[in-house]
C-alpha positions in Angstrom: 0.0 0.0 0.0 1.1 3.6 0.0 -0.4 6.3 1.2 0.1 8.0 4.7 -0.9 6.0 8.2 -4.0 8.7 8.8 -5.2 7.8 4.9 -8.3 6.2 3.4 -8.1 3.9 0.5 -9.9 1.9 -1.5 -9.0 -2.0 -1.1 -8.9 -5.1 -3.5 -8.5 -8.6 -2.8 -6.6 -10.3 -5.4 -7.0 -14.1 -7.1 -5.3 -15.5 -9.8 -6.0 -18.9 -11.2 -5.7 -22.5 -11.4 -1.5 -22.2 -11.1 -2.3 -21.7 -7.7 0.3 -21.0 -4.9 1.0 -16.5 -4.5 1.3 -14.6 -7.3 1.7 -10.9 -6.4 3.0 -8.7 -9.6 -0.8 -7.3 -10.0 -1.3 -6.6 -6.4 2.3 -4.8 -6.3 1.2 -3.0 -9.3 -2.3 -1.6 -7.5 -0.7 -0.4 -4.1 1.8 1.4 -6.3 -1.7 3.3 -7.4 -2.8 3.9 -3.9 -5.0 0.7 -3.6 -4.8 -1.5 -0.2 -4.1 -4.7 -2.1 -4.4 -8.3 -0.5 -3.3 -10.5 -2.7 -4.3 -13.9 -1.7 -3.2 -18.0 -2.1 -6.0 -20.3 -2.1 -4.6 -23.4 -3.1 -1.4 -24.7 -3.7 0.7 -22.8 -1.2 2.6 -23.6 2.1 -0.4 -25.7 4.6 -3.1 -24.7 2.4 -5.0 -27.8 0.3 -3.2 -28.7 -3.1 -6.6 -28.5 -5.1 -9.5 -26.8 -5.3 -11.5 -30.1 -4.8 -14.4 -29.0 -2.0 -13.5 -25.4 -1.8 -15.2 -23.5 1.0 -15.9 -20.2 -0.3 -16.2 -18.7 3.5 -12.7 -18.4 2.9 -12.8 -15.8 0.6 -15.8 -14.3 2.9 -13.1 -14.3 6.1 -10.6 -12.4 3.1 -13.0 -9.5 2.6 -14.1 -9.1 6.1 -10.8 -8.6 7.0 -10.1 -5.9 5.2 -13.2 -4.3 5.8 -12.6 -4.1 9.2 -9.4 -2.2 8.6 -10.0 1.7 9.7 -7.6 2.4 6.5 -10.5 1.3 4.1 -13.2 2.2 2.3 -14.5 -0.1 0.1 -13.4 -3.5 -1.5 -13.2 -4.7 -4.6 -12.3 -8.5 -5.6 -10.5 -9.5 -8.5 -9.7 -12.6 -10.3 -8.5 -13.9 -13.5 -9.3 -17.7 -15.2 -9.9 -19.4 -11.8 -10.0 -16.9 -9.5 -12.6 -14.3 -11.4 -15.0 -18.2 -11.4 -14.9 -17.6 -7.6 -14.6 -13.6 -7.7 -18.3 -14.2 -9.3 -19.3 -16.8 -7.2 -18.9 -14.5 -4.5 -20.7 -11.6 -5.7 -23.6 -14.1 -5.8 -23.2 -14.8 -2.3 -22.2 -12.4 -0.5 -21.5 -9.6 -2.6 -23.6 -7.4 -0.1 -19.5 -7.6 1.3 -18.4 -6.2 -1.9 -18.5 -3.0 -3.6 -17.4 -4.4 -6.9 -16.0 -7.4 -8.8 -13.7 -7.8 -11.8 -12.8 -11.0 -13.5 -10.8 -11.3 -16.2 -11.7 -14.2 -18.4 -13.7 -15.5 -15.9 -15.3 -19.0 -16.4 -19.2 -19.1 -16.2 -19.5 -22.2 -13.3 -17.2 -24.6 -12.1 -16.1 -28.1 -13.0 -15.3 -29.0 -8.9 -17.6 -28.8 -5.9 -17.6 -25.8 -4.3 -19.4 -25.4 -0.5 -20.3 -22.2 1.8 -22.2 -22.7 4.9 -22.3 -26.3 4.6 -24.2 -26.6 1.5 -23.7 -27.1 -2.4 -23.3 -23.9 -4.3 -23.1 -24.8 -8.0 -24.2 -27.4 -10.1 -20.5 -29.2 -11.0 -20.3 -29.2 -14.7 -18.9 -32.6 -15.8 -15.2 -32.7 -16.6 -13.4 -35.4 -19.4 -10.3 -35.1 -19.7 -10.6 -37.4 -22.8 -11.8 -34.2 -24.6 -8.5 -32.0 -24.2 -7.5 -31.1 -27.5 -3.4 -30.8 -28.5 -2.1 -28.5 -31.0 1.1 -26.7 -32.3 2.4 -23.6 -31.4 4.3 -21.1 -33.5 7.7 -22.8 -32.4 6.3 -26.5 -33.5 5.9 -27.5 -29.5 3.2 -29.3 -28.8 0.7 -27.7 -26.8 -2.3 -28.9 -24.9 -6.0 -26.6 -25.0 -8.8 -27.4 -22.7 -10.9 -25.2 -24.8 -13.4 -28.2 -25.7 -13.2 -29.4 -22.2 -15.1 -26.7 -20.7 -18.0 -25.8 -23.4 -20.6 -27.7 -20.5 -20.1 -24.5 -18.3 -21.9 -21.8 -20.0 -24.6 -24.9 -20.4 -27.5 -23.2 -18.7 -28.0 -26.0 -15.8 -24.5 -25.1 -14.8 -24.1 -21.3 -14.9 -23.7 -19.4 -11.6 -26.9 -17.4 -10.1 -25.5 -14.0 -11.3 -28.9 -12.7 -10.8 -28.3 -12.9 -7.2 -25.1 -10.5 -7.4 -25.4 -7.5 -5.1 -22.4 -5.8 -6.2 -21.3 -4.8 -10.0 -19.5 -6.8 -11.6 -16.7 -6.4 -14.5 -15.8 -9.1 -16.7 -12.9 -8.3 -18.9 -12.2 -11.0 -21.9 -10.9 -11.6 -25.3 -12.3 -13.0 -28.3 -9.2 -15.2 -29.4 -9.0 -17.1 -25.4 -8.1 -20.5 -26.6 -8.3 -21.8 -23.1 -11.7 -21.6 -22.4 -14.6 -19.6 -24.3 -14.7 -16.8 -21.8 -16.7 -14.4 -24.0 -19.2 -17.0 -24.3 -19.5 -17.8 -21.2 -19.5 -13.9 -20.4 -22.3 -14.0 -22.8 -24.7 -16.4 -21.3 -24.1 -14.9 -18.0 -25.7 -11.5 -19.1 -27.8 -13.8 -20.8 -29.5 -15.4 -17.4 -29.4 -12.1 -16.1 -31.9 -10.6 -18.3 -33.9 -13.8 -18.6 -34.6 -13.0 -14.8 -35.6 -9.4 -14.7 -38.1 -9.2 -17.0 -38.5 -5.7 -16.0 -35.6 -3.9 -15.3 -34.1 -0.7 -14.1 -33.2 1.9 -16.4 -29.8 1.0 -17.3 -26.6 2.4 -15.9 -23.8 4.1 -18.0 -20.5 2.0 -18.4 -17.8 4.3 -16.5 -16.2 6.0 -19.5 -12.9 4.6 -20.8 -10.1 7.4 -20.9 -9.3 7.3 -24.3 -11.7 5.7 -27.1 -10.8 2.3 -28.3 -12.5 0.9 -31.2 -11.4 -3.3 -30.2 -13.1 -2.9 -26.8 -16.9 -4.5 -27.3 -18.9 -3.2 -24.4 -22.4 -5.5 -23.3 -24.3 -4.3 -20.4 -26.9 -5.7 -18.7 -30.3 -3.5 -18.7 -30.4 -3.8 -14.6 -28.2 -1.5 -12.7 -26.9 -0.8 -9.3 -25.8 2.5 -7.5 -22.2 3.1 -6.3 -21.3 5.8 -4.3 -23.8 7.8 -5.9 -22.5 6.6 -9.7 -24.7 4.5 -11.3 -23.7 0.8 -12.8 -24.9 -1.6 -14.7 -25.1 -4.5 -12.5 -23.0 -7.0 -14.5 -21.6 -5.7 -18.0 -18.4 -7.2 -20.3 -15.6 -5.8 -22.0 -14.4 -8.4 -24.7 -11.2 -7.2 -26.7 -10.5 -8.3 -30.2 -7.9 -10.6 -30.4 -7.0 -10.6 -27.0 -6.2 -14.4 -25.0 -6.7 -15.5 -22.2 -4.2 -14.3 -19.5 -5.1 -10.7 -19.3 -2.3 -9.5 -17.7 -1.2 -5.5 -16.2 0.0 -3.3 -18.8 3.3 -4.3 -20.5 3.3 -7.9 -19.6 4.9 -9.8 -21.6 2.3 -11.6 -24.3 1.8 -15.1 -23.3 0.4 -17.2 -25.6 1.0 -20.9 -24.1 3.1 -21.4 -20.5 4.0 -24.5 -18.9 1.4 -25.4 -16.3 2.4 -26.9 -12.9 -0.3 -28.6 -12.1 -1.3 -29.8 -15.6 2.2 -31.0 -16.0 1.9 -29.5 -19.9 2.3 -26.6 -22.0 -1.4 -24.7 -21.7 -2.6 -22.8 -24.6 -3.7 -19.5 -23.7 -4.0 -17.6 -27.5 -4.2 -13.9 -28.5 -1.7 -12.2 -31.9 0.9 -10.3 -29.6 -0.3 -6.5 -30.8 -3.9 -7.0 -29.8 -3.1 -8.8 -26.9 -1.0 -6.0 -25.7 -3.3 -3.1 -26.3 -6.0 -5.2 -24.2 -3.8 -5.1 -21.2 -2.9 -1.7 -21.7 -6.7 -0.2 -21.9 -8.6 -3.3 -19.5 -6.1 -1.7 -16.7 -6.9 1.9 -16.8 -10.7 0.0 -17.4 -9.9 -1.6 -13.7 -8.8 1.3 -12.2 -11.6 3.5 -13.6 -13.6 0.5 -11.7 -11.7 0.2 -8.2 -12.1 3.9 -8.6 -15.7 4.3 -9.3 -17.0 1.6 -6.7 -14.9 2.9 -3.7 -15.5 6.6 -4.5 -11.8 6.6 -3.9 -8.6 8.3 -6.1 -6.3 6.6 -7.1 -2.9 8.3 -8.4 -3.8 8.7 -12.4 -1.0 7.2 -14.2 -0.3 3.9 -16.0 
């Protein structure tokens, strides 16, 4: 964090995906903006379980009540990509009444592994078969493993997550070239369910304005909409960049098109041409910022 010891900020708790373990270059990046930033392992790390098998999503509920009982904030905001922004939505659906916002970056539209709060069931598993990874080539000739057809049962209306139940808005950021999952789609048939069950909504709310126009962003809202700090939101809406993959990354990341995966033991196709993919990192984060910004009714210090 920075920011002086009598200060009020704006806080984030920060997920990434199915690598597991601590991954911290994101949340380093947001307390160098003046954003209390908890960037948190779930799996994979020190005494904490290996898999995600039976997750117990009052964990993330513990997360956010702990930094809302700091005096030093005011307001949180959750944020995942791949894995994490599945449960950064789960949440919202659950207790999002904790939240003042959510962001996932190609998020996942339900989940292929049990997942429990309070003791009970909280989404319908989709089925997973392995037998239906698909292996390609990448520009190098390595062979490269995509679970893109492995996951098309999760925007399968029986398994999508209750987003209808969401208190807080909610940002999904994806790319229409993700080859590891169809995250747009899924994004899709998320907004999808949500207008299926407001029949009658709320005038819309108005996307926070991006600071400089950029024709490969694709902005969907949904028609119902939610008041933050006196700004009003569209409850859920999606930003999907053109030729943009999968691992969304802060600005001037490196493009990563396939990475060896730990826990897959493989390389993991991820997708996006390097130029598109770039620009998409570059223009999501001032997006998330605008966001963090926007929910909390906090500053944060304006540069890339």
């Amino acid at each position: 964090r920075t920011g002086g010891p009598q200060e009020v900020l704006p806080a984030v708790l920060d997920l990434f995906g199915s690598v597991g373990g601590l991954v911290e270059h994101r949340a380093s990046l947001l307390a160098s903006r003046g954003v209390i930033t908890l960037a948190l392992a779930y799996f994979n790390y020190k005494d904490l379980p290996k898999t995600t098998n039976d997750f117990d999503m009052g964990y993330f509920e513990k997360a956010i009540r702990y930094l809302k009982g700091r005096p030093d904030v005011e307001g949180v905001v959750m944020i995942g990509v791949s894995m994490g922004a599945m449960y950064a939505l789960l949440a919202s659906t659950l207790f999002g009444y904790l939240l003042d916002g959510v962001i996932a970056i190609s998020p996942g539209s339900g989940h292929y592994e049990r997942v429990y709060y309070e003791g009970r069931e909280v989404v319908n598993t989709a089925p997973w078969d392995v037998g239906h990874v698909g292996f390609a080539k990448d520009a190098a000739g390595e062979q490269v493993m995509s679970f893109f057809p492995v996951f098309q049962d999760l925007h399968r209306p029986e398994h999508l997550f209750a987003v209808e139940n969401t208190k807080a808005p909610v940002m999904m950021i994806t790319g229409s070239f993700d080859q590891d999952w169809p995250a747009e789609v899924m994004g899709n048939a998320l907004l999808d369910r949500l207008e299926a069950a407001s029949p009658a909504p709320a005038s819309p709310g108005a996307c926070p304005p991006a600071p400089r126009p950029n024709p490969m962003e694709a902005v969907r809202a949904s028609s119902r909409a939610v008041t933050r700090r006196g700004v009003r939101l569209p409850l859920v809406q999606q930003i999907v960049y053109s030729g943009a993959g999968h691992l969304i990354e802060p600005p001037y990341s490196p493009h990563c098109a396939a990475s060896w995966h730990g826990l897959a033991q493989s390389i993991i196709l991820w997708g996006g041409t390097t130029l598109d993919h770039a620009i998409a990192q570059e223009y999501s984060w001032h997006r998330i910022l605008t966001f963090v910004r926007t929910c909390t009714g906090r500053g944060i210090v304006p540069k890339m």
